[in-house]
C-alpha positions as CSV (number, residue, x, y, z in Angstrom):
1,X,-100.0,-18.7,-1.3
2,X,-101.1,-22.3,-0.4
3,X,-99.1,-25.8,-0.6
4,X,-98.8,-26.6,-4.2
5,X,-100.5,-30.3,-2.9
6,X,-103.5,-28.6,-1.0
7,X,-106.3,-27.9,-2.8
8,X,-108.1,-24.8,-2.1
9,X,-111.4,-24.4,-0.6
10,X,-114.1,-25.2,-3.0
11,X,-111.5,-26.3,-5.6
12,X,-112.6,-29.0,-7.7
13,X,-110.0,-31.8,-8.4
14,X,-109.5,-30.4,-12.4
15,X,-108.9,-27.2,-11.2
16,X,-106.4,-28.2,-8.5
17,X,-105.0,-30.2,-11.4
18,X,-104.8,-26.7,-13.6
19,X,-103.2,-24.6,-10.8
20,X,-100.1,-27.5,-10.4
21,X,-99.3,-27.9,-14.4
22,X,-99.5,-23.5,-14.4
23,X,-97.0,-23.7,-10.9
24,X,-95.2,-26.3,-12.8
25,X,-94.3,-24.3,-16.2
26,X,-93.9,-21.3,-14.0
27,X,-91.2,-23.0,-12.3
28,X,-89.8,-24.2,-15.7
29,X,-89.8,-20.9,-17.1
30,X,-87.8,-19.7,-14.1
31,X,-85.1,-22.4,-14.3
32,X,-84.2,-21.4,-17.7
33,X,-83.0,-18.0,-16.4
34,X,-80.9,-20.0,-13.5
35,X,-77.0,-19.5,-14.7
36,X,-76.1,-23.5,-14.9
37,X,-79.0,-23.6,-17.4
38,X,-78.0,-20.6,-19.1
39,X,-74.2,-22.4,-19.4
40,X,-75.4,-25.4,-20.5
41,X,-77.4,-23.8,-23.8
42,X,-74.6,-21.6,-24.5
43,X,-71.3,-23.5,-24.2
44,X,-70.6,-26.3,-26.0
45,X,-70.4,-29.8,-24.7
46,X,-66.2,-29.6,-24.6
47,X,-66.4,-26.1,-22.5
48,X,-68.3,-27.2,-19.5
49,X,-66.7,-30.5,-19.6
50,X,-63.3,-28.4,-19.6
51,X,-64.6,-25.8,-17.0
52,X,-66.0,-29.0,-15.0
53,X,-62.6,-30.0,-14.4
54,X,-61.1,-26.9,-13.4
55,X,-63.6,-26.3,-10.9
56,X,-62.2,-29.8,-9.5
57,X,-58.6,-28.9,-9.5
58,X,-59.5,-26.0,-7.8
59,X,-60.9,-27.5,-5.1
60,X,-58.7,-30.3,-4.9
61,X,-55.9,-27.4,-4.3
62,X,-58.0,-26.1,-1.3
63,X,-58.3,-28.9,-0.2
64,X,-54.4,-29.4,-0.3
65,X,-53.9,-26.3,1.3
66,X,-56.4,-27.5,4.4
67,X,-54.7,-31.1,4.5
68,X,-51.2,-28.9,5.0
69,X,-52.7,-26.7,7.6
70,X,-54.0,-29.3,9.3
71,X,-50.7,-31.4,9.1
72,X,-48.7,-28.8,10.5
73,X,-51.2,-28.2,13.6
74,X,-50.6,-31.9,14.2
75,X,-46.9,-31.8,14.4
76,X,-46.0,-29.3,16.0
77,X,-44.6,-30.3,19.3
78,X,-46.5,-28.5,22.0
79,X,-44.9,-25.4,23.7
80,X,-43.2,-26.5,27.4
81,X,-44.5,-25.0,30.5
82,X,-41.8,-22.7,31.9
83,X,-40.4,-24.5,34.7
84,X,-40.8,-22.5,38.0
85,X,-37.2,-21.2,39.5
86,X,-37.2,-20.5,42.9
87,X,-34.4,-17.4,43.6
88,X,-33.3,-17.1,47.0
């Protein structure tokens, strides 16, 4: 397949023209079958919005759960060297 902006040999600018608005409503075509699309026809408006805002609370909680780990890797005191006894 060739760059969709490099016309092929002997390609006159109308076809090249052709072949990009055919690659273009291919590509539209395809995106209707991608699952955000699909959502967005069959969910109302109210739905994603809710489902929008779970997906946030979601991550903020990982995100909460990160911030904690990294807290307590902060914190923690590190471990002393065991001191070296000399036994006679």
């Amino acid at each position: 397949m060739t760059q969709p902006d490099t016309p092929m040999v002997g390609e006159s600018i109308e076809e090249h023209v052709r072949r990009l608005e055919d690659q273009v409503r291919e590509l539209r075509k395809r995106e209707s079958l991608w699952p955000p699309s699909l959502v967005r026809r069959l969910l109302p408006p109210e739905a994603r919005k809710h489902l929008r805002a779970a997906q946030r609370e979601r991550l903020l909680a990982v995100r909460a759960v990160i911030d904690a780990a990294i807290q307590r890797t902060e914190e923690s005191p590190r471990p002393k060297r065991p001191e070296s006894l000399h036994i006679e």
